[in-house]
C-alpha positions as CSV (number, residue, x, y, z in Angstrom):
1,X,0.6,-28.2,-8.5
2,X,-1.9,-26.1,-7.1
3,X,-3.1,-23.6,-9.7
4,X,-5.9,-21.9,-8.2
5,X,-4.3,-18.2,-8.4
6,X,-3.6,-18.0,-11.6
7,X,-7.1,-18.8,-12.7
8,X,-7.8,-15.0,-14.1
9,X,-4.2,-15.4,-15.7
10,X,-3.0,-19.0,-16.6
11,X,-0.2,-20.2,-18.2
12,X,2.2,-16.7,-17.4
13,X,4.2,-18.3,-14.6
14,X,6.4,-21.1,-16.2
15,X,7.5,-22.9,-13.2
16,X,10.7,-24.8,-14.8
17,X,12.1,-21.2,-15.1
18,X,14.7,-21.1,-12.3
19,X,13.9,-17.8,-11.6
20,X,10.6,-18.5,-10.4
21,X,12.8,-20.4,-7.4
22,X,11.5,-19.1,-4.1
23,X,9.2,-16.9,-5.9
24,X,6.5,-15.8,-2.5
25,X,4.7,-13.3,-4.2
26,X,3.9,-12.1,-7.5
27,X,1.1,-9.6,-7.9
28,X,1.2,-8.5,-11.2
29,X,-2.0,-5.8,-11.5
30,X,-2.7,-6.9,-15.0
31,X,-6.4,-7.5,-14.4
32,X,-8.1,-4.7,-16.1
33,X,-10.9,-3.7,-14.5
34,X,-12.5,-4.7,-10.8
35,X,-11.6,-4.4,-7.4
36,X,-9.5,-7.4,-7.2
37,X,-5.7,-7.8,-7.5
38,X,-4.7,-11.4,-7.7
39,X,-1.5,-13.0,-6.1
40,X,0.2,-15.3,-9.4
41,X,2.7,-17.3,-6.8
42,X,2.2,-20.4,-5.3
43,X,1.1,-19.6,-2.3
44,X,-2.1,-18.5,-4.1
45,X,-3.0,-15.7,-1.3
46,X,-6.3,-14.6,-1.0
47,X,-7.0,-11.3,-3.3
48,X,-6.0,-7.9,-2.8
49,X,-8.7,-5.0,-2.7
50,X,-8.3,-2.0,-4.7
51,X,-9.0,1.1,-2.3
52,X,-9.9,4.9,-2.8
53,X,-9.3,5.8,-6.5
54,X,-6.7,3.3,-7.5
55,X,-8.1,1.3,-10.7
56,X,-6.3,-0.8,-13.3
57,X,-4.5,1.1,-15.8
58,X,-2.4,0.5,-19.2
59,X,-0.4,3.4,-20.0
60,X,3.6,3.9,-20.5
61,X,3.4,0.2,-18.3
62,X,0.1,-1.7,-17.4
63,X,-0.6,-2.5,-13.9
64,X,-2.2,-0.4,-11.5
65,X,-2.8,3.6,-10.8
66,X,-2.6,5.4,-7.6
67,X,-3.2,9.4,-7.9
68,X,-0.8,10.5,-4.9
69,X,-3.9,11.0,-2.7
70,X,-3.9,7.3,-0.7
71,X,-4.9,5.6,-2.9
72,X,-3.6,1.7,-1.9
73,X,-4.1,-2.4,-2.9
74,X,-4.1,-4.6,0.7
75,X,-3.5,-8.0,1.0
76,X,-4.4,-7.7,4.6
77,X,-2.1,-9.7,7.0
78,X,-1.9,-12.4,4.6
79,X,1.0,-12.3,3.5
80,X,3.4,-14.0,5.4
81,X,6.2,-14.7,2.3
82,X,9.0,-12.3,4.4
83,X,8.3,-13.9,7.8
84,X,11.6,-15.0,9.7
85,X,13.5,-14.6,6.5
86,X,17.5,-13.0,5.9
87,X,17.5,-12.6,3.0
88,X,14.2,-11.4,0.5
89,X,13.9,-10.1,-3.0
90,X,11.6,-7.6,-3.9
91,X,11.4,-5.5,-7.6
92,X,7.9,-3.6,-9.5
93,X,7.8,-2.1,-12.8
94,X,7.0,1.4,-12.0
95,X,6.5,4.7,-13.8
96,X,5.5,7.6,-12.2
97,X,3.8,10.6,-12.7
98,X,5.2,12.9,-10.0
99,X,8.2,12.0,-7.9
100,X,6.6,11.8,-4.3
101,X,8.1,10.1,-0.6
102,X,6.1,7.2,-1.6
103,X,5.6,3.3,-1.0
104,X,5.5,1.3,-3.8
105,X,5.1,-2.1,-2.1
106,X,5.7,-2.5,1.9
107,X,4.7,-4.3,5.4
108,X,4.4,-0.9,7.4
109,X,2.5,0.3,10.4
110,X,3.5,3.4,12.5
111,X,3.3,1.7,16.1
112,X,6.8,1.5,17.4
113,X,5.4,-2.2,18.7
114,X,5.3,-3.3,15.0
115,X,8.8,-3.4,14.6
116,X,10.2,-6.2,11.9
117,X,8.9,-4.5,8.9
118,X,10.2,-3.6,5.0
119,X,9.6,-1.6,1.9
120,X,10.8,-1.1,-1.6
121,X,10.7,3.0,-1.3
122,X,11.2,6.1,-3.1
123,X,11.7,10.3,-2.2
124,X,11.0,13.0,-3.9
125,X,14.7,14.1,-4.3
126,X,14.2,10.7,-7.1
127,X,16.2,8.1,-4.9
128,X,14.8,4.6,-4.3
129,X,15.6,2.3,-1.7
130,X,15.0,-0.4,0.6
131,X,14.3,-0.7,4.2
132,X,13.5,-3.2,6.8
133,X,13.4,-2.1,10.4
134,X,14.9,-4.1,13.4
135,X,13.3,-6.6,15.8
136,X,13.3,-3.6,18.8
137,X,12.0,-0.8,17.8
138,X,10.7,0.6,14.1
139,X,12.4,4.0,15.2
140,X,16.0,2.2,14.7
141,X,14.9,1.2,11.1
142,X,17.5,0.8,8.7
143,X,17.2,2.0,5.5
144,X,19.7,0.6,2.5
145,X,20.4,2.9,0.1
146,X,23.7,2.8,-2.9
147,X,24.9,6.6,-3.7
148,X,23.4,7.4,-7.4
149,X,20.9,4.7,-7.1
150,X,17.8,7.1,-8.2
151,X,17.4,10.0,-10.5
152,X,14.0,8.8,-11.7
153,X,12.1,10.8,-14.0
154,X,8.3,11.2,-14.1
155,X,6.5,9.6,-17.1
156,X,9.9,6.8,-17.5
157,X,9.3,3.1,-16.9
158,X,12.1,1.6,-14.7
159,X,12.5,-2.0,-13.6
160,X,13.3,-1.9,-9.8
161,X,14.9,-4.6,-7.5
162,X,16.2,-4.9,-4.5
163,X,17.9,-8.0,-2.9
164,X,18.5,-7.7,0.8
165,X,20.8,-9.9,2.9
166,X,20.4,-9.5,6.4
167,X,23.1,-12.1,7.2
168,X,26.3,-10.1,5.6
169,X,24.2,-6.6,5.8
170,X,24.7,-5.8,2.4
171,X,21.8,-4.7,-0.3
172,X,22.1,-5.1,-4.0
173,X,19.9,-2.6,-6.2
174,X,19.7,-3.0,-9.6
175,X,17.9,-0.1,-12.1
176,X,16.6,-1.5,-15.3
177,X,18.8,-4.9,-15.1
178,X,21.9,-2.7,-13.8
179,X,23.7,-3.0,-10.4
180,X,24.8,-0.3,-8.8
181,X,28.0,-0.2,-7.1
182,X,28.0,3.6,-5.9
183,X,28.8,3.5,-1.7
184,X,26.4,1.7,0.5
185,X,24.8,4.0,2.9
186,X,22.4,2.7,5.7
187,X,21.3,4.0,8.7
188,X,19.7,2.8,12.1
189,X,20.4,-0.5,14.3
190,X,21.3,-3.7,12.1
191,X,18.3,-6.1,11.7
192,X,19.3,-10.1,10.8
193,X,15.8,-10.9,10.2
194,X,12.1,-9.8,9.3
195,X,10.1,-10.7,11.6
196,X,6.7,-12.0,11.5
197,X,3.7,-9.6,12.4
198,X,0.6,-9.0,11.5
199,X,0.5,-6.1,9.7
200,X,-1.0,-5.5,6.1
201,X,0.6,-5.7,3.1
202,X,0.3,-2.6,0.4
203,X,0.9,-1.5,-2.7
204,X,0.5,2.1,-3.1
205,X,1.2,3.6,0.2
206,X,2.1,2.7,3.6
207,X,-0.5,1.9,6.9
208,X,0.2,4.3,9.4
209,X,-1.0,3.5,13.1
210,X,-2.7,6.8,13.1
211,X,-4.8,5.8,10.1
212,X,-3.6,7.9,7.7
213,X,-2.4,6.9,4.7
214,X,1.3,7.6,4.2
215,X,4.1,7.9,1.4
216,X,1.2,7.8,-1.4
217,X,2.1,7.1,-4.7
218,X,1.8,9.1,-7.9
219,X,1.8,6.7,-10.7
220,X,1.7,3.4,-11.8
221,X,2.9,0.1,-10.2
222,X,3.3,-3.3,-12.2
223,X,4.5,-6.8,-11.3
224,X,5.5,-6.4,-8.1
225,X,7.4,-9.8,-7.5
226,X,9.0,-11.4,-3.9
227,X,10.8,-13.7,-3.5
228,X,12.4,-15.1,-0.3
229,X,16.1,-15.9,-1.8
230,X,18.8,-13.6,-3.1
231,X,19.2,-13.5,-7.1
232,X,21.6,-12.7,-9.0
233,X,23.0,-10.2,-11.6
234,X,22.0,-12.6,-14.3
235,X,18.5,-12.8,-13.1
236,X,17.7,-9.3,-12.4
237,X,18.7,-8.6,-15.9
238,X,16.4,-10.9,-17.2
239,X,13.5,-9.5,-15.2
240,X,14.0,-6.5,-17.2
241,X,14.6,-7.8,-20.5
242,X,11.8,-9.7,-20.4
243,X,9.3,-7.8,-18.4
244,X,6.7,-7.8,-20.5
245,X,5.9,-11.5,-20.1
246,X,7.9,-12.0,-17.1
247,X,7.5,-15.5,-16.3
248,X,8.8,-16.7,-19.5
């Protein structure tokens, strides 16, 4: 097994855990200090770079702080975990400090030509979601959210996760290791796929063609974990219970 990512962290992922199955991307932001954020999958992707103010934290949650300015990690157009892919996985430990439109982990660019893109999202109202946008056009994006599935509260650590299946159009969101079950409301033209582009990866906020640095985030984002499979109830509610050592 190749173990050249986990170098600055070795022996947290325990790969005879079966939920480390299909695992594409773990970047967990425990580092500390520096400019570097580290990818803890297999795929061992080159670093991310910490940009504008954002800096390691350990607070309410450890991982990394963005002050609602732009403040961002890129991987680049490295990652390529989502490419082609129904159904995907994605879930961060978060806690905020203000409740903002913000991007807490996304593929996003603001040119209608970069259609095929996703995020794991938030608004200011305090409802998260996800979204992935269509093969045509980034305008008929369609965004996946379940009634009820938000009230989040500044300065509370949530566990978030979203599984998306592109195949039956349905998304499961889960809050802290609970589903939700409230009405399914999306919006937009029905994507199957994700399709593969190169556009960069963030945490923090979202790449917008115009250069500007969009849906910043105020807070702190942890463990932000892909993976290119569904999971299931059982799993997400062990990502919570254990999230302090995730990879158990």
């Amino acid at each position: 097994m190749n173990t050249t990512a986990l170098t600055y962290n070795a022996n947290i992922v325990d790969w005879s855990n079966p939920v480390t199955k299909g695992l594409v991307g773990a970047f967990r932001c425990r580092e500390g200090a520096g400019k570097m954020a580290f990818d803890a999958s297999r795929l061992t992707l080159p670093p991310g770079t910490l940009t504008n103010d954002a800096v390691f934290k350990k607070g309410i949650i450890q991982g990394c702080n963005f002050d609602g300015t732009g403040d961002y990690i890129t991987f680049g157009t490295n990652f390529k975990g989502y490419d082609n892919k129904s159904i995907v996985t994605i879930s961060a430990i978060v806690c905020f400090t203000a409740i903002t439109n913000g991007a807490i982990i996304n593929r996003w660019s603001g040119a209608a030509t970069n259609a095929g893109l996703w995020g794991l999202n938030t608004k200011n109202t305090g409802t998260w979601y996800f979204v992935v946008y269509n093969q045509t056009n980034w305008n008929n994006g369609y965004i996946y959210k379940i009634t009820g599935a938000g009230s989040l509260v500044a300065g509370v650590k949530y566990h978030l996760l979203a599984t998306w299946n592109g195949i039956a159009n349905t998304v499961d969101l889960y809050t802290n290791g609970v589903k939700w079950t409230g009405a399914l409301i999306t919006s937009g033209t029905l994507p199957t796929t994700i399709e593969a582009k190169s556009v960069s990866t963030r945490i923090g906020c979202a790449e917008e063609s115009s250069g500007i640095n969009g849906l910043p985030i105020n807070g702190i984002v942890g463990d932000a974990l892909l993976w290119d499979r569904g999971l299931t109830d059982t799993e997400a509610r062990q990502l919570y219970l254990t999230n302090n050592n995730i990879y158990l």
